[in-house]
C-alpha atoms as a printed R data frame, in Angstrom:
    type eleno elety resid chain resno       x       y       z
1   ATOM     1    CA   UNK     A     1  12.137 -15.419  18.120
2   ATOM     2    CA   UNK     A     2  13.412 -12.028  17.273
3   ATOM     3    CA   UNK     A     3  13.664  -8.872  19.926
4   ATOM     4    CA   UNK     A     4  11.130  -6.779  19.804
5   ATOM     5    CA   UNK     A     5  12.110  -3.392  17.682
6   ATOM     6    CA   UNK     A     6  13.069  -6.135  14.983
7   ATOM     7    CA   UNK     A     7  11.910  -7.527  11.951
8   ATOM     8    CA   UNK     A     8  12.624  -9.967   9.423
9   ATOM     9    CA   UNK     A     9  12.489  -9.359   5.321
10  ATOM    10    CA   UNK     A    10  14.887 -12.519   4.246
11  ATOM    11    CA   UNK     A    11  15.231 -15.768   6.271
12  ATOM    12    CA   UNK     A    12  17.525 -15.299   8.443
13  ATOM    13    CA   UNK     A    13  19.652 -17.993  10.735
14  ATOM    14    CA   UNK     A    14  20.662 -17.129  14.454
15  ATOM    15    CA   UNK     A    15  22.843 -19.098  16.881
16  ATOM    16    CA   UNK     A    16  19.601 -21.147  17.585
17  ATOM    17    CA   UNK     A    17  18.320 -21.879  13.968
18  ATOM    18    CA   UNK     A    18  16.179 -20.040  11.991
19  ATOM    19    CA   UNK     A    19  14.877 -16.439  13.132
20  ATOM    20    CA   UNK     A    20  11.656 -16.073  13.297
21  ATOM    21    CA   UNK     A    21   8.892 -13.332  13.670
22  ATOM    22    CA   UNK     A    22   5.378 -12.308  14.220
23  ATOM    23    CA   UNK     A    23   3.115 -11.713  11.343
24  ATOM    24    CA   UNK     A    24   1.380  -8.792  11.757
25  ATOM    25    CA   UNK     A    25  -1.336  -7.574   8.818
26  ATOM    26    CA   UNK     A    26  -0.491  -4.236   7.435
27  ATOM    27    CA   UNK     A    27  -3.214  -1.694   7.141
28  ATOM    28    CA   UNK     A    28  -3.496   1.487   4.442
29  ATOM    29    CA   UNK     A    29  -4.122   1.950   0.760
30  ATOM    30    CA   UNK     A    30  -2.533   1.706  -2.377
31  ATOM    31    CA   UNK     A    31  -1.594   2.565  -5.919
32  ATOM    32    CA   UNK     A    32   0.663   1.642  -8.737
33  ATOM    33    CA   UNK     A    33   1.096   2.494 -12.072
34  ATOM    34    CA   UNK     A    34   3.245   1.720 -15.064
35  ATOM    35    CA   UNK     A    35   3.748   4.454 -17.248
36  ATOM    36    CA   UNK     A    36   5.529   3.301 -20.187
37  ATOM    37    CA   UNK     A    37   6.146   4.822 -24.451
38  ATOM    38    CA   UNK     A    38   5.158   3.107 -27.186
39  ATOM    39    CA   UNK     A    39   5.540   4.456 -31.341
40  ATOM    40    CA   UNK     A    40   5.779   8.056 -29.644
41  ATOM    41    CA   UNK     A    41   2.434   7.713 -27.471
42  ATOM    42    CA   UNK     A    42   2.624   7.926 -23.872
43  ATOM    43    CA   UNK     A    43   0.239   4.793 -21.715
44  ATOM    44    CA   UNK     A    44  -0.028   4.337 -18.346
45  ATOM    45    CA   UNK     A    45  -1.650   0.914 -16.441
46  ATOM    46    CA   UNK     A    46  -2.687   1.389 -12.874
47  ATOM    47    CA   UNK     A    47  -2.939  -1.363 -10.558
48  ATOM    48    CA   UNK     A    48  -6.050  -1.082  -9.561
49  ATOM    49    CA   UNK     A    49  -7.694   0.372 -12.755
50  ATOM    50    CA   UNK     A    50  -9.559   3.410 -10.731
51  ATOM    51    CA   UNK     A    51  -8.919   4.722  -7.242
52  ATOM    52    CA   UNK     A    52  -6.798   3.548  -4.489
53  ATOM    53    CA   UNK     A    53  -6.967  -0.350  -3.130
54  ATOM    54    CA   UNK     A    54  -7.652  -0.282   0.604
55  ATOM    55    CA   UNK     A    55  -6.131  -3.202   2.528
56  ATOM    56    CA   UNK     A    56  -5.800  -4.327   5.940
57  ATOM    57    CA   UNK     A    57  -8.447  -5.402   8.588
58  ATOM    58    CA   UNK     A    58 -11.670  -5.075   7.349
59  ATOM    59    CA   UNK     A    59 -10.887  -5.996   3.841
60  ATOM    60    CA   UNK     A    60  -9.123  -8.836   3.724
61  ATOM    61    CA   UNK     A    61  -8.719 -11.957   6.275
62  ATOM    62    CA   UNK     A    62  -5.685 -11.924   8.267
63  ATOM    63    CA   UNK     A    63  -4.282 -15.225   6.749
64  ATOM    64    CA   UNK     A    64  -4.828 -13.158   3.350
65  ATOM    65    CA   UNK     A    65  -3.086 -10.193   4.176
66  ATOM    66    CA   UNK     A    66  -2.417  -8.456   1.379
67  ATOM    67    CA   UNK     A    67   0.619  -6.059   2.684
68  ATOM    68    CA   UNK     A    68   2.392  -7.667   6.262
69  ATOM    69    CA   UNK     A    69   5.008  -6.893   8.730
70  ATOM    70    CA   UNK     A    70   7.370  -9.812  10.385
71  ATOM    71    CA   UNK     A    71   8.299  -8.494  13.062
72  ATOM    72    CA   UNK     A    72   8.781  -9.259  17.356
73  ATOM    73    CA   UNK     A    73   6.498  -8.324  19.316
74  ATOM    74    CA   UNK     A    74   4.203  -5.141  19.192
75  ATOM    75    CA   UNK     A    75   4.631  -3.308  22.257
76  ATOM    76    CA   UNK     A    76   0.591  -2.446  23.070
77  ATOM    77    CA   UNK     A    77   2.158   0.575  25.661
78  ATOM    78    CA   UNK     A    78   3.320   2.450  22.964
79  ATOM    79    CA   UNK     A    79   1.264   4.018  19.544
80  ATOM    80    CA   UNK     A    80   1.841   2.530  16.058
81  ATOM    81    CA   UNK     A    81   4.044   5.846  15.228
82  ATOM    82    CA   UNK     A    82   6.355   5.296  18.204
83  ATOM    83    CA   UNK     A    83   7.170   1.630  16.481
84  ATOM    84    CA   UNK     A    84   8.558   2.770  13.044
85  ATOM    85    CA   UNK     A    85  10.113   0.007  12.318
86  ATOM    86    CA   UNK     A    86   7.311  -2.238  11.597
87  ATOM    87    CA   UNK     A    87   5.663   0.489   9.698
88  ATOM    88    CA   UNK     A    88   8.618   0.484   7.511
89  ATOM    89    CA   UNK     A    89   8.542  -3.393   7.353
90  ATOM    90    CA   UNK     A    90   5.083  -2.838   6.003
91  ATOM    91    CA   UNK     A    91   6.114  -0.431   3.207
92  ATOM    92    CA   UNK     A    92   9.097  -2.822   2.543
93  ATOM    93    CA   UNK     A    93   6.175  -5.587   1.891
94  ATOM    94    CA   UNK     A    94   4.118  -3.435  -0.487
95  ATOM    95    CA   UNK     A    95   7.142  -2.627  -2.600
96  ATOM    96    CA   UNK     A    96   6.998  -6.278  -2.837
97  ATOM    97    CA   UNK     A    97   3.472  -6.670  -3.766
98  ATOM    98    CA   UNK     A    98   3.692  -3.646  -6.495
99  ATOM    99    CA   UNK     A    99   6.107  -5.264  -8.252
100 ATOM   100    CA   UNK     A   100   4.361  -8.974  -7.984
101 ATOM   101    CA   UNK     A   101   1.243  -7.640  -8.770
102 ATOM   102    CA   UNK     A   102   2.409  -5.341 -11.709
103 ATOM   103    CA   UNK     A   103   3.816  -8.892 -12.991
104 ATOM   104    CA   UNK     A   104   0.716 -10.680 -13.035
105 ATOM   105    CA   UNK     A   105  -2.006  -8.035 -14.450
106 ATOM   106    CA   UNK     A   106   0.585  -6.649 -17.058
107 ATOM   107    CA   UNK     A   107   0.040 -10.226 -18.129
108 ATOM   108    CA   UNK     A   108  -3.784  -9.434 -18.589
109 ATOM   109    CA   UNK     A   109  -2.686  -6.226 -20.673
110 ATOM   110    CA   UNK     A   110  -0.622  -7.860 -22.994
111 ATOM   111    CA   UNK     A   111  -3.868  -9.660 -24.335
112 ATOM   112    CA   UNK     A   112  -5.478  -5.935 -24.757
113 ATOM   113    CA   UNK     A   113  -3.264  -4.553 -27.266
114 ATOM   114    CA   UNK     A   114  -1.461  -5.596 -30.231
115 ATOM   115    CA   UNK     A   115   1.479  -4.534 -32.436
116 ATOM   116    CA   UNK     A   116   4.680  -2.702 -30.929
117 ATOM   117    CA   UNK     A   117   2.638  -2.131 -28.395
118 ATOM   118    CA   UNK     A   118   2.219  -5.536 -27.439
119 ATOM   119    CA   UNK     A   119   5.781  -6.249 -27.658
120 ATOM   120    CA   UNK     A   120   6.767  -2.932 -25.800
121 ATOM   121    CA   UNK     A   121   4.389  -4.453 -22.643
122 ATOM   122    CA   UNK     A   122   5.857  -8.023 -22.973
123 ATOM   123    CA   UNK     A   123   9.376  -6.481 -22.580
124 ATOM   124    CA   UNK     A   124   8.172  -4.500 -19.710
125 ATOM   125    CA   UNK     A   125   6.739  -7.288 -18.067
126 ATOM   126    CA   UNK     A   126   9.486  -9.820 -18.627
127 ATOM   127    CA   UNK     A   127  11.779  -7.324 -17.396
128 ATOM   128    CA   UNK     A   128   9.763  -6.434 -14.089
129 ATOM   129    CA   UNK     A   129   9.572 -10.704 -13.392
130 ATOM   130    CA   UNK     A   130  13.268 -11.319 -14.315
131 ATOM   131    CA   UNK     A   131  14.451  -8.617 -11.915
132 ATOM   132    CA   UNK     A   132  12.130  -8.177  -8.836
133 ATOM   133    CA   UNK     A   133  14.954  -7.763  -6.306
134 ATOM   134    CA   UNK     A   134  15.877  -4.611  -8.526
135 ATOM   135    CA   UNK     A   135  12.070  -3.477  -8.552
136 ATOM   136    CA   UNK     A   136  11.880  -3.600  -4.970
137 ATOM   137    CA   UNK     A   137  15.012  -1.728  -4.449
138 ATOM   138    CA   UNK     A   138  14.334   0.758  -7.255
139 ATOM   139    CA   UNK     A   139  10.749   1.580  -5.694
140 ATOM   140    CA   UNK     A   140  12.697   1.659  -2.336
141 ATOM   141    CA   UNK     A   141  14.740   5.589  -3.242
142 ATOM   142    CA   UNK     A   142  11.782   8.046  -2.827
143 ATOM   143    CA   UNK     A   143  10.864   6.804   0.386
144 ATOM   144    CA   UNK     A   144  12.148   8.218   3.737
145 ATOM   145    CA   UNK     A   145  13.777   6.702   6.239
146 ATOM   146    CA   UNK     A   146  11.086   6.981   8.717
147 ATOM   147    CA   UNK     A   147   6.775   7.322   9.067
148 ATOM   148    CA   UNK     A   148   7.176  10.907   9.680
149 ATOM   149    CA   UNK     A   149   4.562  11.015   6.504
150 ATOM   150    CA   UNK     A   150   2.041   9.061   6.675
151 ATOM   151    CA   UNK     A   151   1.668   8.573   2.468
152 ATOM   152    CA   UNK     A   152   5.129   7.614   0.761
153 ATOM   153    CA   UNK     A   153   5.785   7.424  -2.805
154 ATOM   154    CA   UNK     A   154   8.403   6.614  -5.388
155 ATOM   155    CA   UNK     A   155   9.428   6.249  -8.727
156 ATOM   156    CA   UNK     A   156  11.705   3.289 -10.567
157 ATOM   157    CA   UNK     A   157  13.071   3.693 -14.099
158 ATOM   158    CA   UNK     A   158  13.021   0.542 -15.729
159 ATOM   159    CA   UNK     A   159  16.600   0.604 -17.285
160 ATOM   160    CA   UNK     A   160  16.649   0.303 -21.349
161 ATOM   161    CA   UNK     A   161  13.078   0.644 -21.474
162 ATOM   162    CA   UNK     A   162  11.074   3.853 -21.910
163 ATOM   163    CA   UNK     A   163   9.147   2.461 -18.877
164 ATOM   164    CA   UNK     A   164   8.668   3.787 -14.919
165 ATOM   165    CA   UNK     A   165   6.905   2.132 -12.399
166 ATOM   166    CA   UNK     A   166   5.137   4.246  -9.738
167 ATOM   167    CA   UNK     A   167   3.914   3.485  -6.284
168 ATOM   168    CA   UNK     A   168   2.079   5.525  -3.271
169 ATOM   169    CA   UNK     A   169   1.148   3.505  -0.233
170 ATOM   170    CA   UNK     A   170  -0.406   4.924   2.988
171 ATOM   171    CA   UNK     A   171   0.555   2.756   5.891
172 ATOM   172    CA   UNK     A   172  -1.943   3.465   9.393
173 ATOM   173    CA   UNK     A   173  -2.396   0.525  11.512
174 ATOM   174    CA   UNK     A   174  -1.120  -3.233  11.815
175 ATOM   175    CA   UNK     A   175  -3.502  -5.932  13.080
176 ATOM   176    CA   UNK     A   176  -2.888  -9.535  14.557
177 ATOM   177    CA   UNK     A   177  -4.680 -12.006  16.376
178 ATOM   178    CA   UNK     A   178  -3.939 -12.750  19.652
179 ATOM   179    CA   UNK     A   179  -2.308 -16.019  18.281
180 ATOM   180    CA   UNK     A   180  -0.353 -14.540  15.341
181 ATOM   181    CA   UNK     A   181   1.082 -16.677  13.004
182 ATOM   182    CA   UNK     A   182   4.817 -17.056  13.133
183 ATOM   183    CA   UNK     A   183   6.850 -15.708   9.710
184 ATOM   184    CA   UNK     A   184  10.327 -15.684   8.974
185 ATOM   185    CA   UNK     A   185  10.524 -13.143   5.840
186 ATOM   186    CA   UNK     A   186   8.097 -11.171   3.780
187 ATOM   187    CA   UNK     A   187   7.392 -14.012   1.504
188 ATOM   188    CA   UNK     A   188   4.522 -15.550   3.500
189 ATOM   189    CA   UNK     A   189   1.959 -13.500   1.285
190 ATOM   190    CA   UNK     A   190   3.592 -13.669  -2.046
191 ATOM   191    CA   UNK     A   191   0.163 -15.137  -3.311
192 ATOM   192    CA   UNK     A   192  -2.196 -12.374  -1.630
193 ATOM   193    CA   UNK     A   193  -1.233  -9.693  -4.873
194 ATOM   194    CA   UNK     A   194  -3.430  -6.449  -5.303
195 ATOM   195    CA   UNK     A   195  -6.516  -6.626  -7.534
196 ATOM   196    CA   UNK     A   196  -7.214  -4.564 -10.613
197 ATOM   197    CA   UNK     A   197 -10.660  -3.559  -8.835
198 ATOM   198    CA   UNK     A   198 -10.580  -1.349  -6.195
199 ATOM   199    CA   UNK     A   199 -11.490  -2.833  -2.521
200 ATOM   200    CA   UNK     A   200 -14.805  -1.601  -1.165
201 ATOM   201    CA   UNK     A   201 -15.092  -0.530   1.968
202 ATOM   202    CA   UNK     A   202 -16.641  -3.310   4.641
203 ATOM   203    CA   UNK     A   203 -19.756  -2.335   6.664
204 ATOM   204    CA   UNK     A   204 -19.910   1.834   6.473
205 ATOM   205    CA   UNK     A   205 -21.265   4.839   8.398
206 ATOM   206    CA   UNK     A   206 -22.146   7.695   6.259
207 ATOM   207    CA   UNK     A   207 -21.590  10.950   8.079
208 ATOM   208    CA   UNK     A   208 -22.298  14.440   6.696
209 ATOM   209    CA   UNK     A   209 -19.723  17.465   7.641
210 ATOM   210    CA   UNK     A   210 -21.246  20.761   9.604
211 ATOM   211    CA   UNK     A   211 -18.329  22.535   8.939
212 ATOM   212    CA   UNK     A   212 -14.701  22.464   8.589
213 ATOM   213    CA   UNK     A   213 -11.602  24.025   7.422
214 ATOM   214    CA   UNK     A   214  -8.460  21.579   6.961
215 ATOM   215    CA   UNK     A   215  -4.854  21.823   6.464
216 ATOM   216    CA   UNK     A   216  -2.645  20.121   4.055
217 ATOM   217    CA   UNK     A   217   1.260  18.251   5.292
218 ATOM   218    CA   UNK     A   218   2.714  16.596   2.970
219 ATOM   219    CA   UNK     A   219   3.905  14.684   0.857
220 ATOM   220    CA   UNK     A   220   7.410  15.627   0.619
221 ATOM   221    CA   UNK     A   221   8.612  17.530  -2.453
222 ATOM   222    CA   UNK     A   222  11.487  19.835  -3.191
223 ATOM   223    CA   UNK     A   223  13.213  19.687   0.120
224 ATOM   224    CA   UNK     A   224  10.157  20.013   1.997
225 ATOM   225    CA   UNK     A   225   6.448  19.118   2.783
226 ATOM   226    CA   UNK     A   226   3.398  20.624   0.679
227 ATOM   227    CA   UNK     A   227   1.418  22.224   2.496
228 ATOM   228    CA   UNK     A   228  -2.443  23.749   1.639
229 ATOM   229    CA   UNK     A   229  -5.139  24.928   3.595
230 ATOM   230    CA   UNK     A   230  -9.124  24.669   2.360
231 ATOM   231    CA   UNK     A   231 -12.606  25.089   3.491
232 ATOM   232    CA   UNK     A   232 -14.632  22.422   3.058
233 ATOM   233    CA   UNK     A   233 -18.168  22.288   1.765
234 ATOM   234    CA   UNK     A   234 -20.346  21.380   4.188
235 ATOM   235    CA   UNK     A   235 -24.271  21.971   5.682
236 ATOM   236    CA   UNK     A   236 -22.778  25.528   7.159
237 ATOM   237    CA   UNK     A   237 -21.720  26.599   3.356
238 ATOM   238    CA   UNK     A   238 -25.568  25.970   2.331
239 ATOM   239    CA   UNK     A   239 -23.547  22.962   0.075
240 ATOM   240    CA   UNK     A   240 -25.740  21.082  -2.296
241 ATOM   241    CA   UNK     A   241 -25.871  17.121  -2.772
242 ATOM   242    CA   UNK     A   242 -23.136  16.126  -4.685
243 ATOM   243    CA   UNK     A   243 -20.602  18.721  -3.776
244 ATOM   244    CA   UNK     A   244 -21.140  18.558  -0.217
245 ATOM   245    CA   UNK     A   245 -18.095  16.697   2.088
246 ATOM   246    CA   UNK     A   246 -18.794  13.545   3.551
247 ATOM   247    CA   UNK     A   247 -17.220  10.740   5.434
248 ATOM   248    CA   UNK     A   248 -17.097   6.559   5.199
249 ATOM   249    CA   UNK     A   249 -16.011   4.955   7.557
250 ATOM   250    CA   UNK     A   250 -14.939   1.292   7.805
251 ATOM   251    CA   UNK     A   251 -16.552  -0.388  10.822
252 ATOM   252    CA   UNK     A   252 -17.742  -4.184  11.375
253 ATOM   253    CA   UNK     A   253 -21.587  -4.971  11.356
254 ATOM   254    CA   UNK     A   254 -23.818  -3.166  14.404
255 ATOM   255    CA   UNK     A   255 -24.603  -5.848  17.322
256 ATOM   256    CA   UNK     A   256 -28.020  -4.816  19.203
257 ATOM   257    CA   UNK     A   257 -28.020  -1.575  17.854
258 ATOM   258    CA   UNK     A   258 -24.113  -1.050  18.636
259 ATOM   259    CA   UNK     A   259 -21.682  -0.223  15.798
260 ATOM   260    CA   UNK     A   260 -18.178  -2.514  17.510
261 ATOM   261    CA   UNK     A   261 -15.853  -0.150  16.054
């Protein structure tokens, strides 16, 4: 079994055998898109068609985690941000699952259009399955080389074609049983790929905002995070149904009366 601070993305022998890990089920949203030229028209395909696909506890079973970590084990004195490396094992996973995903829906555009265009997706998708390592790796340059953000995104340039693929993932939480399963690379959920629907939330509380002004970190751009500051709409602006701010929030099904999360 690994140290903890360590994690696992290839097998991997030690002096004993194989190394091995703890699977831990990665928790966040994402979004990829392939924006590619076709007969001097510009297309893009997102993965899921509309809005973000959340994953994680709540939205998936843990043996079906979409996005994982294999890592030792999670040290429960210390916060998810203070353990960056399985955070960072996470995003390594949904680099993964972009490009596996992109692979298998692309397939599902190809029947959609016709012409150059069909051949111009083919290509695109051929390339993506014939060189995942490089998809991985390509999707791996924007990102930094720790959670200081909480939302990372990236760009890679399919070589020879007129073709990027783009990916933003928000990483916030692992989960595991108290018996996780054991891994020994980020393979174990090769079959769990992102929809092309967007994941509802589970069971929801609706709550309405009195009032609130927020500020904007991030993502990082030019040598620096964006930042922007707003007031939101809420009861105390007199705000009118739709345009008023609201919350839902993720929780599993009330008990006598008590929400359990």
């Amino acid at each position: 079994m690994i140290e903890p601070g360590q994690c696992l993305t290839n097998g991997k022998d030690g002096p004993m055998g194989p190394a091995f890990g703890y699977k831990y089920q990665c928790g966040g949203y994402f979004h990829s898109e392939i924006v590619y030229e076709s007969e001097g028209a510009v297309y893009a395909y997102s993965v899921p068609a509309i809005l973000d696909s959340w994953f994680g506890d709540g939205y998936e079973p843990y043996k079906e985690a979409k996005v994982m970590a294999c890592c030792g084990e999670y040290d429960d004195a210390k916060a998810f941000e203070e353990q960056k490396h399985i955070g960072l094992n996470c995003i390594m996973d949904a680099r993964q699952q972009a490009c596996l995903s992109m692979v298998i829906w692309l397939g599902g555009h190809i029947k959609q259009v016709s012409g150059s265009r069909k051949t111009t997706v083919t290509a695109i998708r051929d390339y993506i399955k014939d060189n995942l390592s490089e998809c991985m790796a390509g999707l791996g340059d924007g990102f930094p080389s720790d959670l200081a953000y909480n939302v990372h995104s990236s760009t890679w340039y399919l070589p020879t074609l007129a073709a990027e693929l783009d990916l933003v993932v928000g990483i916030w939480d692992v989960h595991a049983p108290a018996t996780p399963e054991l891994c020994n690379s980020l393979t174990h959920n090769d079959g769990n790929v992102f929809s092309q629907e967007s994941s509802p939330l589970a069971y929801t509380i609706h709550l309405d905002l009195d009032e609130a002004d927020g500020d904007l970190l991030g993502p990082v751009h030019g040598g620096g995070p964006v930042t922007a500051s707003a007031a939101f709409a809420s009861m105390m602006t007199s705000c009118s149904v739709p345009s008023c701010s609201y919350a839902r929030c993720p929780s599993t099904p009330p008990a006598n009366g008590q929400s359990t999360r």
